[in-house]
C-alpha positions, 0 to 999 in steps of 0.5 A: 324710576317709581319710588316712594312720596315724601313729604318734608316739613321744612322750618327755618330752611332745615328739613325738621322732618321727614314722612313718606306718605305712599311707600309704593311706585310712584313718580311725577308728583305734583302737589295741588294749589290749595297744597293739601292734596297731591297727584302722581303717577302709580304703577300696580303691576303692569297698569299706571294710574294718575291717582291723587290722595292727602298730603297726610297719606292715606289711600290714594284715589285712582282717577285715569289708567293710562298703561303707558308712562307719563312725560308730564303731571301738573296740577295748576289749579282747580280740578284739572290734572294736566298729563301727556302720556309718553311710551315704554323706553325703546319703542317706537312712539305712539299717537297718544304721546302726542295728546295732551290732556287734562283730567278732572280729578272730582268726574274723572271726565278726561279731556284732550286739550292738544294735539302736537306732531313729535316731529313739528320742527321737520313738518 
């Protein structure tokens, strides 16, 4: 499911306040290392994007369209975005839900780090 991204400060273990920073549909979101930018999945229409933008809000900045649903979004350090595309709900998988990729998120260069067979456990 898309929803919005909210940010929730958080003092003492008590939420003392709660903004949404993209009120659009988004989902798989992951906050970068340095903890001052985020990425996440973003659907416009029928074309999703990983897109990344401030933990402030603000414009979000679109880095890859994928046009098909993600199964993972990580962002562990640097300039890589790590994803695997996934596909609609009730279709049969294909080939490139087995790639997993990364992404930089300052050229937009995306890079296939990984190639796995859906079935590896009966090949």
């Amino acid at each position: 499911m898309f929803g919005p991204v909210v940010r929730y400060d958080i003092k003492a273990s008590k939420v003392v306040k709660r903004t949404t920073i993209y009120a659009g549909g988004a989902r798989c979101v992951c906050m970068s290392v340095t903890g001052d930018s985020v990425a996440f999945e973003r659907q416009d229409g029928s074309t999703t994007w990983i897109s990344i933008m401030s933990i402030n809000g603000g414009t979000p900045r679109d880095i890859v369209t994928n046009n098909v649903y993600m199964f993972y979004l990580d962002w562990p350090a640097g300039d890589y975005i790590y994803y695997n595309k996934g596909w609609p709900r009730g279709s049969t998988p294909p080939d490139s839900s087995k790639v997993f990729n990364r992404v930089n998120v300052k050229t937009k260069a995306v890079e296939r780090i990984a190639y796995f067979s859906v079935n590896a456990a009966a090949d």
